[in-house]
Structure formats: structure tokens, C-alpha cells
C-alpha positions as a printed Julia matrix, in Angstrom:
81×3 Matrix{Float64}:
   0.0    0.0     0.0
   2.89   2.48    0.94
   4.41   1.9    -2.54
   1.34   2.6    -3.83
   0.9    6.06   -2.39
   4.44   7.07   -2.99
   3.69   6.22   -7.02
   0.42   7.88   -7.23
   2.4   11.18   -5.14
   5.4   10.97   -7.49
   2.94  10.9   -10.5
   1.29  13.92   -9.39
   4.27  15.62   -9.19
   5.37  14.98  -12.24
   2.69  16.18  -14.06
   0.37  18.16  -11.89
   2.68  21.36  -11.75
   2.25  23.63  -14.85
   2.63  27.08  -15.77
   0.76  28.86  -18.38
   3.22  30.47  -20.54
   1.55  31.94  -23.33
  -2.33  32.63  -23.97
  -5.56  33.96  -26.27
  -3.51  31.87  -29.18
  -5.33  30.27  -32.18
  -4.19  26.71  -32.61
  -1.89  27.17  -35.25
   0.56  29.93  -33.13
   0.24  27.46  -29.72
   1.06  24.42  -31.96
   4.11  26.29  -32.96
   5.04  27.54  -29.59
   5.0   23.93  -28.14
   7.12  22.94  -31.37
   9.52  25.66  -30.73
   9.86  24.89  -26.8
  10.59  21.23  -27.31
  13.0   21.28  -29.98
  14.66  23.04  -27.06
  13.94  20.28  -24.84
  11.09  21.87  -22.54
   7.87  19.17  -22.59
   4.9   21.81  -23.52
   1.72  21.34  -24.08
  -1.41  23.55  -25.92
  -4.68  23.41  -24.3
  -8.25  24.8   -25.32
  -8.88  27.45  -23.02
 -13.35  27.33  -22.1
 -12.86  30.63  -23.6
 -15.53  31.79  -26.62
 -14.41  31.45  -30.39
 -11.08  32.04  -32.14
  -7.9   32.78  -30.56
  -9.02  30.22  -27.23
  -5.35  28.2   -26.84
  -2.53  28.5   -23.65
   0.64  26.9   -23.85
   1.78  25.02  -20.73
   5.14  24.16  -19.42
   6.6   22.51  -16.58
   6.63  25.41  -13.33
   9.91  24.62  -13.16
  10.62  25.49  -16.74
   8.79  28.34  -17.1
  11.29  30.98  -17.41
  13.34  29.34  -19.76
  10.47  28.7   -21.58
   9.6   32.6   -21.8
  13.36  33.23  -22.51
  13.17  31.22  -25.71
   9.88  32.29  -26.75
  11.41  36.02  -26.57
  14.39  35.07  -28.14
  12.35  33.58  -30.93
   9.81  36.38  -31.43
   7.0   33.58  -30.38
   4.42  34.35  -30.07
   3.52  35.98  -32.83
   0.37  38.55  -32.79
């Protein structure tokens, strides 16, 4: 049972702490942020904000990666308005 617990809490920790790096994106400009960010080796993700039509897409990185994830979306001009 301990083991258990401990595998369920590491779990959680491995994927329950995200930041919200960019936002108000339409799917296209997120898809290209989370290309962008993991050719640099940051795990990202795009996710469908409950936000009306159009631009309705955040990208999401690891907390722990979050500021290296804005410094390369600066350096690359990402994203784009």
C-alpha cells in the first residue's frame, strides 16, 4: 500500500505542476510555440482554453521550466500577434 501512495504522489508531481506560458492563441501559433519549446527540450503542451471562439489556446510548461520557456519564446519572437 505504501508503494502505492508514494507512485500515485510521485505521478502527481510529475505532471500536476504547470505554468501557463503563453495565452488567447489560435491553434496554429500554440502548436508552434509547443514545437519551438521542445525542440529546445522543454515538454509543452497547448490546451483549449473554455474561452468563446477564435484565438481560445494557452501553452503550458513545466513550473519549473517556465522561465526558460519565456526566454526562448522572446528570443524567438513567439508568439507571434
Amino acid at each position: 500500500m505504501a508503494r502505492w501512495i508514494a507512485a500515485l504522489a510521485l505521478a502527481f508531481l510529475a505532471t500536476g505542476c504547470r505554468t501557463r506560458v503563453a495565452g488567447d492563441l489560435d491553434e496554429r501559433e500554440a502548436g508552434r510555440v509547443v514545437t519551438a519549446l521542445e525542440r529546445s527540450g522543454i515538454p509543452a503542451s497547448a490546451d483549449r482554453e473554455a474561452r468563446g471562439q477564435g484565438k481560445a489556446w494557452a501553452v503550458r510548461v513545466p513550473s519549473a521550466d517556465a522561465t526558460r520557456a519565456r526566454a526562448i519564446m522572446a528570443g524567438l519572437d513567439m508568439p507571434r500577434p
